[in-house]
C-alpha positions in Angstrom: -107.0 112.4 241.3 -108.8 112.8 238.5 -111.9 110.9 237.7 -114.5 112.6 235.8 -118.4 112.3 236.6 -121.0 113.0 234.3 -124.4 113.7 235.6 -127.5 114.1 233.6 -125.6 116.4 231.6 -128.0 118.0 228.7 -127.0 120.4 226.0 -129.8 122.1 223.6 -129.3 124.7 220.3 -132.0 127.1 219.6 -134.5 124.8 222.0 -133.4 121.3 219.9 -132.1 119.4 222.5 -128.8 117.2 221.4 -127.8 115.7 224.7 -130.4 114.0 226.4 -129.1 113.6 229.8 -125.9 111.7 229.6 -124.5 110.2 233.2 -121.1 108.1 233.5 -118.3 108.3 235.7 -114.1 107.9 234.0 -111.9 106.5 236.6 -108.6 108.4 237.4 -106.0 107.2 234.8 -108.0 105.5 232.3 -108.3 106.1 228.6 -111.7 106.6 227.9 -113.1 106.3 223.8 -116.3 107.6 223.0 -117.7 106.6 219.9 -120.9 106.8 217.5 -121.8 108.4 214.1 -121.6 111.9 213.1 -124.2 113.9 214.6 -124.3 111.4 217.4 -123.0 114.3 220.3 -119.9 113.2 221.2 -117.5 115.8 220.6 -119.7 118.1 222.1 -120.1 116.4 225.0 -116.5 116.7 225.1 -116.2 120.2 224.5 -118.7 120.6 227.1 -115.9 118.9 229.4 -113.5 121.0 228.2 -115.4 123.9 229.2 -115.7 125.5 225.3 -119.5 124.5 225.7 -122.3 125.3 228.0 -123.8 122.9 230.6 -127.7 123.5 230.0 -128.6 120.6 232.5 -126.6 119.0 234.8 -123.3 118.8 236.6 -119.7 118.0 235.8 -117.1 117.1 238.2 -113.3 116.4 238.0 -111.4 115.4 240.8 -114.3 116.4 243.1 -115.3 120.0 242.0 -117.9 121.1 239.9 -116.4 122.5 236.9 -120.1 124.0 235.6 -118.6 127.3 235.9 -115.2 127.1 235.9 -113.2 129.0 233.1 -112.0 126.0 230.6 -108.5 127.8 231.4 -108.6 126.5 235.3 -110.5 122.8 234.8 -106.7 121.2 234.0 -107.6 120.1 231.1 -105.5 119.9 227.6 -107.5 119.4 224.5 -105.8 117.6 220.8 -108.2 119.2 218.0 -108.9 117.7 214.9 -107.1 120.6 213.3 -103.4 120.7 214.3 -103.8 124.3 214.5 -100.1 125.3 214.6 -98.6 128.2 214.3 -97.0 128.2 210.9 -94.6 131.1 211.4 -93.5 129.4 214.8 -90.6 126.4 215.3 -92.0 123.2 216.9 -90.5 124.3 219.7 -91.9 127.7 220.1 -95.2 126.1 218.9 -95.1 123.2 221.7 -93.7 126.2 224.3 -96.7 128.5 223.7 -99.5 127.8 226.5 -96.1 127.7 229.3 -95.2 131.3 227.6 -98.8 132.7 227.7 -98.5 131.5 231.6 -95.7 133.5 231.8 -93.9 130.0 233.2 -89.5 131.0 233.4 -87.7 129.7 230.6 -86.1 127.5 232.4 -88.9 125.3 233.5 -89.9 126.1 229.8 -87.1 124.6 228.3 -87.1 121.6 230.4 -90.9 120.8 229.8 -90.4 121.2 225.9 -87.3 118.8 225.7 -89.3 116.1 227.9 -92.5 116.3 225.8 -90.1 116.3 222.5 -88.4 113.2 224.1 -91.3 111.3 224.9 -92.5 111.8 221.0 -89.6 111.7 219.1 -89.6 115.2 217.8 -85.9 116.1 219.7 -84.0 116.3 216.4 -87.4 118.7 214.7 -87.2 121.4 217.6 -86.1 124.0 215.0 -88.4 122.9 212.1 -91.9 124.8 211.0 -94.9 123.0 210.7 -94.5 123.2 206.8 -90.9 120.6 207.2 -93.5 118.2 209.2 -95.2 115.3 207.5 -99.0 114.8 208.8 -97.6 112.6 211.7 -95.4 115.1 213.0 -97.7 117.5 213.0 -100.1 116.1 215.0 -96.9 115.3 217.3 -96.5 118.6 217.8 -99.9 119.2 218.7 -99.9 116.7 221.4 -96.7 118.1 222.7 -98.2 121.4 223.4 -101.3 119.6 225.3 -98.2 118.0 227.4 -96.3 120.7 229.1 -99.0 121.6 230.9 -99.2 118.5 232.4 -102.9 118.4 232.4 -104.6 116.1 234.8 -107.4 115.1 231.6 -106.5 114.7 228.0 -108.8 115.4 225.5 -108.5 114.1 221.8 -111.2 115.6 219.2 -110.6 113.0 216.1 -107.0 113.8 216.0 -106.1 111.2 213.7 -109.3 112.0 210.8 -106.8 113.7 208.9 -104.0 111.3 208.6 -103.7 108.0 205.9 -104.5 104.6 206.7 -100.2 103.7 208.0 -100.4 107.1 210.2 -103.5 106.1 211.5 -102.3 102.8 212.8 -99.3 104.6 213.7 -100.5 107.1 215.9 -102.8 104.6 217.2 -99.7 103.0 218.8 -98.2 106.2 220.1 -101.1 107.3 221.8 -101.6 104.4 223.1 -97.5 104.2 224.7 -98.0 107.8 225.8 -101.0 107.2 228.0 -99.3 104.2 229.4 -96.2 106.2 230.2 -98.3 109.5 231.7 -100.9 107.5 232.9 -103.4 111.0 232.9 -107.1 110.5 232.4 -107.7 111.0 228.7 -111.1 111.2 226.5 -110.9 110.0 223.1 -113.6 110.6 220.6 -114.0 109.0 216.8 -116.3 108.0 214.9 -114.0 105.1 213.9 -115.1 102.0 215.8 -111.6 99.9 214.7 -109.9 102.9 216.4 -112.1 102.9 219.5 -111.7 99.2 219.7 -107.9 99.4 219.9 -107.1 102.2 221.8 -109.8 101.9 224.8 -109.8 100.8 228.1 -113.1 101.6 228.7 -115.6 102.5 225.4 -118.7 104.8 225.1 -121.1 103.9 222.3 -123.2 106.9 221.7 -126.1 107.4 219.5 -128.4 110.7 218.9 -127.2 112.7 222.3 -127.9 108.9 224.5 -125.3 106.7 225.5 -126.0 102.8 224.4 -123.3 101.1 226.1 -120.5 101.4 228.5 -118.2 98.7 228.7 -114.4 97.5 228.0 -114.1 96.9 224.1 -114.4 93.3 224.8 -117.8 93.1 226.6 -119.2 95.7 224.0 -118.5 93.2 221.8 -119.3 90.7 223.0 -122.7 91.4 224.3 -123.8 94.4 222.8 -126.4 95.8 224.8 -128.4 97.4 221.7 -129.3 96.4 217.6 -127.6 99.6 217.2 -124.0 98.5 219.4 -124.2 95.2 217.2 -124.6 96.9 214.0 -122.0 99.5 215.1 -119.5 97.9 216.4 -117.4 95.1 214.8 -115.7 95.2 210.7 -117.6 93.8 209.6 -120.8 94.4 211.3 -122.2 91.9 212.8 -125.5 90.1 210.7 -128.8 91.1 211.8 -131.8 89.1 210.7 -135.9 89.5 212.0 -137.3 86.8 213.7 -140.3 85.7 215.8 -141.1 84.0 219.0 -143.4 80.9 217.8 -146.1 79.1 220.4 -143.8 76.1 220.9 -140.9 77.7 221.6 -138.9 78.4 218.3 -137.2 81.4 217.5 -137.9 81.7 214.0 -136.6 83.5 211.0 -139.0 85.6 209.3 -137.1 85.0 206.2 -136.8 81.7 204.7 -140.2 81.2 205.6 -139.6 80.8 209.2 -136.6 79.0 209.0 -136.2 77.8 213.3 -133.0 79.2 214.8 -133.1 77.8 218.2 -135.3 76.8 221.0 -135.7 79.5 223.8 -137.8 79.3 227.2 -139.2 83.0 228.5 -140.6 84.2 225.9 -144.1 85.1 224.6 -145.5 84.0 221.7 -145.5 87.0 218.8 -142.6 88.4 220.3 -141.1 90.2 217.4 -137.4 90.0 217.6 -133.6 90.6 215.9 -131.5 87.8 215.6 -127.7 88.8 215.2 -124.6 86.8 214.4 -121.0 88.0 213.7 -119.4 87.1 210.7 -116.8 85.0 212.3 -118.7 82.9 213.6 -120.4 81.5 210.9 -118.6 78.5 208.8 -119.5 78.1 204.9 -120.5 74.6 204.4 -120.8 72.8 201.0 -123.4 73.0 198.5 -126.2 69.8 199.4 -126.2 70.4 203.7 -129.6 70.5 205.5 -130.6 74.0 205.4 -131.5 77.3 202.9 -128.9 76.9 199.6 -127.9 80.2 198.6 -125.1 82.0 196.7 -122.1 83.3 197.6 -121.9 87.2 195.6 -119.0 88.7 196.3 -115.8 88.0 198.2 -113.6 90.8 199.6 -110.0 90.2 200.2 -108.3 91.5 203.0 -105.0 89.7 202.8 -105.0 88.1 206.0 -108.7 87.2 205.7 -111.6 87.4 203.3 -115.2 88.5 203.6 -117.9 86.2 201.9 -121.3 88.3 201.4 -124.2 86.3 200.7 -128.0 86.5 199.9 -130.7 85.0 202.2 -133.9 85.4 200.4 -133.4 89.2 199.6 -131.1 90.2 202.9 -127.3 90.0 203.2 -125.1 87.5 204.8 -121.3 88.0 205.9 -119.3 85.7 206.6 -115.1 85.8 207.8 -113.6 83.3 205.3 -109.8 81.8 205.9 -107.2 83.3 203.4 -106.7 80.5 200.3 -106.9 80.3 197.2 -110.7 78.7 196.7 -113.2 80.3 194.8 -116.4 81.2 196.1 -118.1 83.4 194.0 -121.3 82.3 192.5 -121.1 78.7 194.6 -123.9 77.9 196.6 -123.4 76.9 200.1 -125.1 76.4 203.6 -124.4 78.7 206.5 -122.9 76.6 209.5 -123.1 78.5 213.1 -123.6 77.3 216.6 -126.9 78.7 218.2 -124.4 79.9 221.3 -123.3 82.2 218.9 -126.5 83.7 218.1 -127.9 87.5 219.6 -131.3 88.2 220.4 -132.8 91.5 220.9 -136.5 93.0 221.1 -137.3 94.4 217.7 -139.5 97.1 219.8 -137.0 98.4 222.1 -133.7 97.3 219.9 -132.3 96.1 223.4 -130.8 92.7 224.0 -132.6 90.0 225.2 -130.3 88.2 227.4 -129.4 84.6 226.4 -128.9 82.1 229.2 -127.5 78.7 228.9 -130.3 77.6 231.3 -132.6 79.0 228.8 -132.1 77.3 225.9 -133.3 73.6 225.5 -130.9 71.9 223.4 -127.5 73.4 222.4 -127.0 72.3 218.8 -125.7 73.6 216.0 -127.9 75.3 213.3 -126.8 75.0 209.8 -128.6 78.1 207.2 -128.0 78.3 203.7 -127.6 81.8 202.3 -129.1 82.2 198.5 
């Protein structure tokens, strides 16, 4: 077994403190993604893991033992870098063989791991190649061979796809994803890339200046983001965060439009300043003359299989997930069409979600907004 526990891990350089007590537990077997901006402390949380760190506060565990002092040699751990970091003078398979050799493994149970780890990612016919006959792809291959000989019980990825193109990324993507399925070994992934995290995760870590937002499978994340920061963070586009106040009867209302009601909503103070969020997909462009705020359409982004509509609302920025066709948009005004059991709340103070229960709201209807 392998199951990782984190608790109240803190990490500080010369006294600024950059992990602020970080506690979660990774089953055994899963493929964990953590994910957040730069500067946000996720890879060093995972170098703390890996043992390349030092645990200021706290305790780490893996499979049951506390790994605060254990040598990052003996923790079974393999780490992918964001660097390859090959050897260039070396074959791919000295270069996946290395770790066994330092162990001073025999070369016959040398051998046997390289070919397996070459099978599983297609490298068998490269064995005899240097890193400078490799494309990008291959490379990194060849990186994540050596992290598999030594059958690790925890994989650890650093951002190993930041240095690959857009069709390597996706790629890679999908063999990471078929290798943990076929190895089925605890592995950590961190990005900074939330379409990456969303794909490759069974379980997702949103983090954000040395806290963790949100645990959660990619699906509840986003679907109920816990935080202003999870909803602006996760989703491509983001999702559309508006402010908005609690009236005395009951209306949440925009601040913008001149307090343009978005829905009726039990629980609530009066004043309470909130955030009202949508995603882009769920709002539907309706024609020019519909009860609501008209507006014009700016710019529209193609993506091929979809376009983006952005759109002004009295000085803030609308988008909206169009169909693919052939209609203009551009310079049209139109009304914003959304259902209010779409809509996200969250407390401007705290930036957490305010929970939305059907019981709670008065009248399910739809709301119609024009964006100008």
């Amino acid at each position: 077994m392998a199951d990782l526990v984190l608790k109240h891990l803190k990490k500080t350089y010369d006294a600024k403190q950059v992990l602020h007590g970080v506690d979660v537990t990774i089953p055994d077997g899963s493929f964990v993604v953590m994910v957040g901006p730069s500067g946000c402390g996720k890879s060093t949380l995972l170098r703390m893991i890996a043992g390349l760190e030092d645990i200021n506060e706290g305790t780490l565990t893996i499979g049951g033992v506390t790994m605060n002092d254990i040598d990052p040699a003996d923790r079974g751990c393999a780490m992918v870098f964001q660097n390859y970091a090959l050897y260039p003078h070396m074959t791919v398979r000295q270069n996946i063989g290395y770790p066994l050799k330092i162990a001073k493994m025999p070369a016959a149970e040398r051998d046997r791991r390289i070919q397996e780890a070459a099978a599983i990612l297609n490298l068998t016919d490269y064995l005899d190649r240097r890193p400078a006959q490799l494309s990008g792809g291959q490379r990194q291959r060849v990186a994540m061979g050596r992290a598999i000989v030594r059958e690790p019980e925890v994989f650890l990825f650093d951002e190993p796809l930041s240095n690959l193109d857009a069709l390597l990324r996706v790629q890679m993507r999908i063999e990471i994803k078929r290798l943990h399925k076929r190895l089925k070994a605890t592995s950590i992934f961190v990005t900074h890339d939330q379409v990456e995290a969303m794909t490759l995760a069974d379980m997702l870590i949103v983090m954000n200046a040395g806290r963790i937002e949100q645990v959660g499978t990619p699906a509840e994340v986003y679907r109920k983001p816990a935080s202003v920061f999870v909803a602006g963070f996760m989703g491509s586009p983001a999702m559309n965060l508006m402010e908005a106040t609690m009236g005395a009867d009951g209306q949440v209302t925009l601040d913008v439009a001149g307090g343009r009601p978005m829905l009726r909503l039990a629980g609530l103070a009066e004043g309470t300043p909130l955030t009202v969020g949508v995603r882009p997909e769920a709002i539907t462009l309706m024609p020019e003359g519909a009860d609501g705020l008209q507006a014009t359409v700016e710019l529209v982004e193609e993506l091929g299989g979809s376009r983006i509509a952005y759109c002004a609302l009295k000085g803030s920025e609308i988008a909206v997930v169009l169909p693919p066709g052939d209609e203009p948009y551009e310079g049209r005004q139109v009304t914003l069409s959304f259902d209010q059991r779409d809509l996200h709340l969250f407390d401007r103070i705290t930036g957490l979600r305010v929970e939305i229960e059907p019981s709670r709201l008065e009248k399910p209807q739809r709301t119609k907004v024009a964006a100008h």
